[in-house]
C-alpha positions as CSV (number, residue, x, y, z in Angstrom):
1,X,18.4,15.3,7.8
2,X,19.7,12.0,8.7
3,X,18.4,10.1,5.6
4,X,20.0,12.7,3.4
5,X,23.6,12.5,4.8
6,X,22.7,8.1,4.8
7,X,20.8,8.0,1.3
8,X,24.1,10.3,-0.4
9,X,27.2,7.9,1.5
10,X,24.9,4.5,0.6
11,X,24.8,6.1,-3.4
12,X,28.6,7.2,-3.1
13,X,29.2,3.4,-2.0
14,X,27.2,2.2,-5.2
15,X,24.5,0.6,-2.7
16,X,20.8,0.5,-3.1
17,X,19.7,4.3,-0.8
18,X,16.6,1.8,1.0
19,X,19.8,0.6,3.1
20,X,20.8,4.5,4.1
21,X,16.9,5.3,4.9
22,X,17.2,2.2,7.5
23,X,20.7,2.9,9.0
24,X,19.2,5.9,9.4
25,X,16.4,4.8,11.3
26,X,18.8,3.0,13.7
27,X,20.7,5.9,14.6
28,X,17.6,7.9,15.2
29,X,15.3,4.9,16.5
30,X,14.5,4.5,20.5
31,X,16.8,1.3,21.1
32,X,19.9,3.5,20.1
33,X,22.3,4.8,22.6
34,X,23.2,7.3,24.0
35,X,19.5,8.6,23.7
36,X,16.7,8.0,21.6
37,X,16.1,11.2,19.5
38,X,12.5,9.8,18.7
39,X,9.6,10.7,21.1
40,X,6.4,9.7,19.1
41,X,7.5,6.4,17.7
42,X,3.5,6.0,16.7
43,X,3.4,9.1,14.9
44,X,6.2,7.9,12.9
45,X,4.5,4.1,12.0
46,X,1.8,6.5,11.3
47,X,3.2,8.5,8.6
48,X,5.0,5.0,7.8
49,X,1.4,3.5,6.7
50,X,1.2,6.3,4.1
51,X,4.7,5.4,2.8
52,X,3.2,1.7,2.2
53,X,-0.2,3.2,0.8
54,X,1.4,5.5,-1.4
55,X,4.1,2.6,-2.8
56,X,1.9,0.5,-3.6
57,X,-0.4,3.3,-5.1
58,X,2.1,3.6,-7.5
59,X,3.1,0.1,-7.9
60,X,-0.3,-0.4,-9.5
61,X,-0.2,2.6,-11.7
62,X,2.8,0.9,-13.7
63,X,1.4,-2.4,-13.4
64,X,-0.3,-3.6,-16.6
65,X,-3.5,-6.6,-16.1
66,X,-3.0,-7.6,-19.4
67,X,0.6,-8.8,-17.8
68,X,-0.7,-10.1,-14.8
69,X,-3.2,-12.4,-16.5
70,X,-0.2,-13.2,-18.5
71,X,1.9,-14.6,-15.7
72,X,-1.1,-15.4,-13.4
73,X,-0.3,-19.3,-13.5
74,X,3.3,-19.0,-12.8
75,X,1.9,-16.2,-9.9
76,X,-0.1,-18.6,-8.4
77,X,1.8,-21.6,-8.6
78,X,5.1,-20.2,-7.3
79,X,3.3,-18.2,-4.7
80,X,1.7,-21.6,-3.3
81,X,4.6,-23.7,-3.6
82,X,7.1,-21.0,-1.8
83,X,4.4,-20.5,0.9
84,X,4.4,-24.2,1.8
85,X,8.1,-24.7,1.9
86,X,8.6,-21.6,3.8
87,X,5.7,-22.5,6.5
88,X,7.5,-26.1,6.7
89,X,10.8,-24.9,6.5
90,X,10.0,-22.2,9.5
91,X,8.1,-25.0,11.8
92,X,11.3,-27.2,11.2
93,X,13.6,-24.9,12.6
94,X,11.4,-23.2,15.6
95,X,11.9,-27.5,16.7
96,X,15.6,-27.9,15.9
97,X,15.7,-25.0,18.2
98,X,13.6,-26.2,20.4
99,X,11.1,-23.7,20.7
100,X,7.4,-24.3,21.8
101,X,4.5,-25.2,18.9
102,X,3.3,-22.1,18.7
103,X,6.3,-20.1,18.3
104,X,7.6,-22.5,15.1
105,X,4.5,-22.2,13.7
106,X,4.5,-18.0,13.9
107,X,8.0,-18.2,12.5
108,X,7.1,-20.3,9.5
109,X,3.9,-17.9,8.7
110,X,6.0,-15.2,8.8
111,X,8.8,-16.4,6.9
112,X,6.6,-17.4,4.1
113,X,5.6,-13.6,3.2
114,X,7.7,-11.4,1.2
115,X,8.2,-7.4,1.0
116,X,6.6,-5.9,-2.0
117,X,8.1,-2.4,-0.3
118,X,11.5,-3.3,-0.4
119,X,11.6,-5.7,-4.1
120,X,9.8,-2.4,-5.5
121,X,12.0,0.0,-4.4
122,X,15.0,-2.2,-5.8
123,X,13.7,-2.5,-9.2
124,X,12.6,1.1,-9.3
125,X,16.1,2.3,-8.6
126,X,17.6,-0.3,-10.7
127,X,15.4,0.8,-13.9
128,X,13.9,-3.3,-14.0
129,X,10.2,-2.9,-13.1
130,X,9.1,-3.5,-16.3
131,X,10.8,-6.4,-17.9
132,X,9.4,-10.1,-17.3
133,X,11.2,-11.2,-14.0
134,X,10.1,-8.2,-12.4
135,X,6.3,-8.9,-13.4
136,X,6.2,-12.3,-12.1
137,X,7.4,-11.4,-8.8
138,X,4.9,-8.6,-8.4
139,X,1.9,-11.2,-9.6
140,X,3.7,-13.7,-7.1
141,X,3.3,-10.8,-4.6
142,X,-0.2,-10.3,-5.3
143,X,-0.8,-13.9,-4.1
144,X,1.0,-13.6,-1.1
145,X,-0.5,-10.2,0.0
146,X,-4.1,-12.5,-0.2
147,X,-2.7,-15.8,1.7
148,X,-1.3,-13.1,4.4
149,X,-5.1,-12.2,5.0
150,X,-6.3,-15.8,5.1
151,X,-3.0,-16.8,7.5
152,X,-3.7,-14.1,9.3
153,X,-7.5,-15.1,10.1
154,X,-6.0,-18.3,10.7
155,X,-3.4,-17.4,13.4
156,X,-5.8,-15.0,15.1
157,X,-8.6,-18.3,15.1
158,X,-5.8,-20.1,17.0
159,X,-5.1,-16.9,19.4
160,X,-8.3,-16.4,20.5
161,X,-10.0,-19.5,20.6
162,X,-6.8,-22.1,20.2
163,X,-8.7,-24.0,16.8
164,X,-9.0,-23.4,13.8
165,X,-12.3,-23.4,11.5
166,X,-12.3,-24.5,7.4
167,X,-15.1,-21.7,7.3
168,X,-13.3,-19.2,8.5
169,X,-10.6,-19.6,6.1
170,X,-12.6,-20.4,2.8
171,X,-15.3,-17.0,4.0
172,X,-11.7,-14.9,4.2
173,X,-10.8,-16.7,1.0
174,X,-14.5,-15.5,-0.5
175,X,-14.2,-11.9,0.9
176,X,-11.0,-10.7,-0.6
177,X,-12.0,-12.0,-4.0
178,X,-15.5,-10.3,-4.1
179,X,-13.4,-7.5,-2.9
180,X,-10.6,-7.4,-5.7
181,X,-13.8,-8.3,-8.3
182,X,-15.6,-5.8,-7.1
183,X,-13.2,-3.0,-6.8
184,X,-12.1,-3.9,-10.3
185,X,-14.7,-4.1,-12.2
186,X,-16.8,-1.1,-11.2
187,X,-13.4,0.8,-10.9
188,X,-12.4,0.0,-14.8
189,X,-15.9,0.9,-15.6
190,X,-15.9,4.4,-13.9
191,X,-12.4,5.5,-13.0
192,X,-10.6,6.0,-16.6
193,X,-13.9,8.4,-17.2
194,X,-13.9,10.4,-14.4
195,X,-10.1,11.3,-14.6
196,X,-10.3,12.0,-18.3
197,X,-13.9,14.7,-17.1
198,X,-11.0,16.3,-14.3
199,X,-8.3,16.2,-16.4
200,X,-10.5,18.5,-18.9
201,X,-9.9,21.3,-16.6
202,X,-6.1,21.5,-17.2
203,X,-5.5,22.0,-13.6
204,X,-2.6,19.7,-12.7
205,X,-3.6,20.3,-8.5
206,X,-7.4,19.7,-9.2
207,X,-6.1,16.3,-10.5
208,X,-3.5,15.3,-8.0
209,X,-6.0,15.4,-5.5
210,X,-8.8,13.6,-6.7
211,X,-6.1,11.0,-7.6
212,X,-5.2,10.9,-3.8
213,X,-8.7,11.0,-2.9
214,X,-9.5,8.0,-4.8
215,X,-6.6,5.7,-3.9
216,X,-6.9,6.7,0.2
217,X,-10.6,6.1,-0.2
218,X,-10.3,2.8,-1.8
219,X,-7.6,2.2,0.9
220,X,-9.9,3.2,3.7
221,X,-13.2,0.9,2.2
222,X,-10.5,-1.9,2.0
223,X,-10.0,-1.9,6.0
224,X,-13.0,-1.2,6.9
225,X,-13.6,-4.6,5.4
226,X,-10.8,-6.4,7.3
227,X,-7.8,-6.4,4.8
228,X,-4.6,-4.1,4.0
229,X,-4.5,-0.8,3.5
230,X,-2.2,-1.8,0.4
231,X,-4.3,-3.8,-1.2
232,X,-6.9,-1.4,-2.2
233,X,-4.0,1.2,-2.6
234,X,-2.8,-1.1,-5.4
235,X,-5.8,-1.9,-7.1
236,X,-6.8,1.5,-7.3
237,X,-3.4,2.1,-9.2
238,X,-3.9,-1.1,-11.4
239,X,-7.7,0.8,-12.0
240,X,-5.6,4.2,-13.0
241,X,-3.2,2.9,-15.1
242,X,-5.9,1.9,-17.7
243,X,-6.8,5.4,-18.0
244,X,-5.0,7.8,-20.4
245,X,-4.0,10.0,-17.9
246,X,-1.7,7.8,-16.2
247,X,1.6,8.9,-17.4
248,X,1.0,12.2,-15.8
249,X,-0.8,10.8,-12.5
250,X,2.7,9.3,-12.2
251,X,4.8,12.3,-12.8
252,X,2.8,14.3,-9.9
253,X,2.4,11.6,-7.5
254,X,6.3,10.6,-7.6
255,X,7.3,13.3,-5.2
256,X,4.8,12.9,-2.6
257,X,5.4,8.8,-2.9
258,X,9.4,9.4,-2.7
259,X,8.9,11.4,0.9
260,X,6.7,9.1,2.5
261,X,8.2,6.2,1.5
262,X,11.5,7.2,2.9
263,X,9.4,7.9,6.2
264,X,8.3,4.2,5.9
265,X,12.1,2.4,5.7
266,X,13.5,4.8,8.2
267,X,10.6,3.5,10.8
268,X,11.2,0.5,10.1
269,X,14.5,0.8,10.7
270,X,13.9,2.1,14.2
271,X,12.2,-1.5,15.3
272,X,15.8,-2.5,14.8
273,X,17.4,-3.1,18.8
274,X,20.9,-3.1,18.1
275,X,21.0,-5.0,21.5
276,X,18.8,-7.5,21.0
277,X,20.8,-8.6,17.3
278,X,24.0,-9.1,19.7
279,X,22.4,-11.2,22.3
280,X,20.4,-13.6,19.6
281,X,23.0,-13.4,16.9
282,X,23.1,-17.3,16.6
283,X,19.2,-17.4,15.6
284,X,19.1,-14.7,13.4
285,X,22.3,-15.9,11.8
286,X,20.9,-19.3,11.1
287,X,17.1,-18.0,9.9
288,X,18.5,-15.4,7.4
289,X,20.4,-17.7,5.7
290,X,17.8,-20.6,6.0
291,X,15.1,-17.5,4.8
292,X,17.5,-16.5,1.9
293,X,18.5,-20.3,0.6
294,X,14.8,-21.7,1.2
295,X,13.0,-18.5,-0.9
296,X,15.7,-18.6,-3.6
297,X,15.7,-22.4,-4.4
298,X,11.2,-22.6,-3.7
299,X,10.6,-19.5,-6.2
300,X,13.1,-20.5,-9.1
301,X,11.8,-24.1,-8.7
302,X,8.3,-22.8,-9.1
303,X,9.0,-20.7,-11.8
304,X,11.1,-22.9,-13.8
305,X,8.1,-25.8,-13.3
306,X,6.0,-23.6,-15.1
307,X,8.5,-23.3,-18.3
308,X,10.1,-20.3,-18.0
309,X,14.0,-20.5,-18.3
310,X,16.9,-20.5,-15.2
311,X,17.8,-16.5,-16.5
312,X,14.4,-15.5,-15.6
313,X,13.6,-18.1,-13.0
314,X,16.8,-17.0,-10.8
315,X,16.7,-13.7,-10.5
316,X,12.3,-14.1,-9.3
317,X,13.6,-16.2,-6.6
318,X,16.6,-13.7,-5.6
319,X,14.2,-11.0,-5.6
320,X,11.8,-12.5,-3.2
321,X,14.5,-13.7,-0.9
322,X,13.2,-12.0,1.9
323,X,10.3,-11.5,4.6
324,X,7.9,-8.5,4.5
325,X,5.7,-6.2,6.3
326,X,2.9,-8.5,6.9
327,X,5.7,-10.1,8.5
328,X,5.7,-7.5,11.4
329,X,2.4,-7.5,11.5
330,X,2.0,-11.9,11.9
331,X,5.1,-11.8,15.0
332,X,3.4,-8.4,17.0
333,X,-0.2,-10.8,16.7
334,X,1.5,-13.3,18.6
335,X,3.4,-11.2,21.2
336,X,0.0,-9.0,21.8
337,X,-2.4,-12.1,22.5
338,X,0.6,-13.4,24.3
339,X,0.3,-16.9,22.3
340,X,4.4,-16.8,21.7
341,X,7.6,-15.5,23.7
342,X,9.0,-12.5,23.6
343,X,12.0,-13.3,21.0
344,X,10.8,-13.9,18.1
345,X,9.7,-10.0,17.4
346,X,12.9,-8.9,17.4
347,X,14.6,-12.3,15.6
């Protein structure tokens, strides 16, 4: 009810309704005063996971791979070159602030990942997923979704055992491309067929489901095997959109996708502490705008390197000028193994 009276003001105001679904969570969230009108807050993150799954679900069900192989060097060079600045860039201000070692090197790992959720939902609403800006950012964010993994493995190495090993980075680096390789190839081979035999019945519910059955169960196998949710989520869209059925996997899937992601930025929007912004407004000040000027000038550079002009350059570093949801999930590893202080969460 909340997110309805947020999402219609934020669209009367001409802003983008992924800013009403998170005021909303802060109004609702636990940290709120003068009561939290949340209970469960893991029920919510949750339902929040399914918002993520079923984005990216549908991200890959517009995405063409005939386009991503198109823009795979710019992809992969950007991605690289961002992630290196940011990491350096992150390091280099946890000193000037004179954090600890650990702590600056959390903050530049998670500055160095952007939010596929919240670009998506942008270019959705703004009618732009499909022109060429818009497709290198999402091959850029296929990059960064794998070098989360392998930073990931390498930040828990250094939790748990305080070094680092080459082989555990270059196995990660192995597994998620069998993975992708794998998923892709028997998926093209088998997928397209299998929707064309349910789609014979003519029974639109018959189809929705073993849609949602395949992407959750690619989802699942994925962590099982130790990476996101959203990856396999994604490539099981990317596997669906070759088929001829897609147009109409879309239309039925929308609805579902619309509810659950709004249950995603409203929870997120709860790990806001209103509090906690007021007594820490100096550092969070000074890393948004360092975040904001250091993604915007590393992803037009990259992009621009690989000879693509400053009107498409510029607006792929604008629309990766933020951090992500791996993000989250890189600062609550270090508070949990206890490896950095309590601020940088909720910086």
């Amino acid at each position: 009810a909340v997110s309805a009276v947020t999402t219609v003001l934020f669209h009367l105001l001409r802003q983008p309704v992924v800013l009403g679904y998170l005021v909303a969570g802060i109004i609702i969230g636990p940290h709120t005063p003068p009561f939290a009108l949340i209970a469960d807050l893991h029920s919510i993150h949750t339902l929040a996971e399914l918002g993520i799954l079923l984005l990216l679900f549908s991200i890959g069900l517009e995405f063409d791979l005939k386009k991503l192989r198109r823009v795979g060097t710019v992809a992969v060079l950007t991605a690289v070159l961002e992630i290196l600045f940011m990491l350096w860039l992150g390091y280099s201000v946890g000193q000037l602030l004179g954090w600890r070692q650990m702590d600056s090197l959390f903050l530049g790992a998670l500055l160095s990942i952007s939010s596929t959720t919240i670009i998506v939902q942008i270019l959705r609403e703004t009618g732009r997923l499909r022109e060429l800006f818009a497709q290198i950012i999402l091959g850029i964010l296929i990059i960064e979704d794998i070098a989360a993994i392998i930073i990931l493995v390498i930040l828990s190495s250094l939790a748990n055992a305080g070094t680092v090993a080459i082989t555990d980075v270059g196995w990660a680096f192995l597994r998620i491309s069998m993975f992708m390789a794998t998923a892709l190839l028997i998926g093209l081979l088998s997928v397209p067929r299998l929707l064309a035999f349910v789609a014979g019945f003519n029974h639109g519910e018959m189809l929705t489901i073993t849609v949602l059955g395949l992407a959750f169960g690619l989802a699942v196998l994925g962590a099982q095997l130790g990476f996101s949710v959203a990856l396999g989520a994604f490539l099981m869209g990317a596997i669906m959109a070759e088929a001829k059925e897609a147009h109409h996997i879309v239309e039925r899937i929308a609805p579902i996708r619309e509810m659950f992601t709004a249950v995603f930025f409203v929870a997120t929007g709860m790990l806001l502490d209103p509090a906690m912004v007021g007594q820490l407004w100096r550092e969070v000040l000074l890393i948004a705008t360092l975040t904001i000027a250091g993604k915007i000038v590393s992803c037009s550079f990259g992009t621009f390197l690989t000879g693509y002009p400053g009107q498409v350059a510029l607006p792929v570093g604008m629309g990766l000028a933020q951090i992500g949801e791996f993000s989250f999930i890189i600062a609550n590893l270090g508070r949990s193994s206890g490896i950095t202080s309590g601020a940088l969460y909720p910086i």
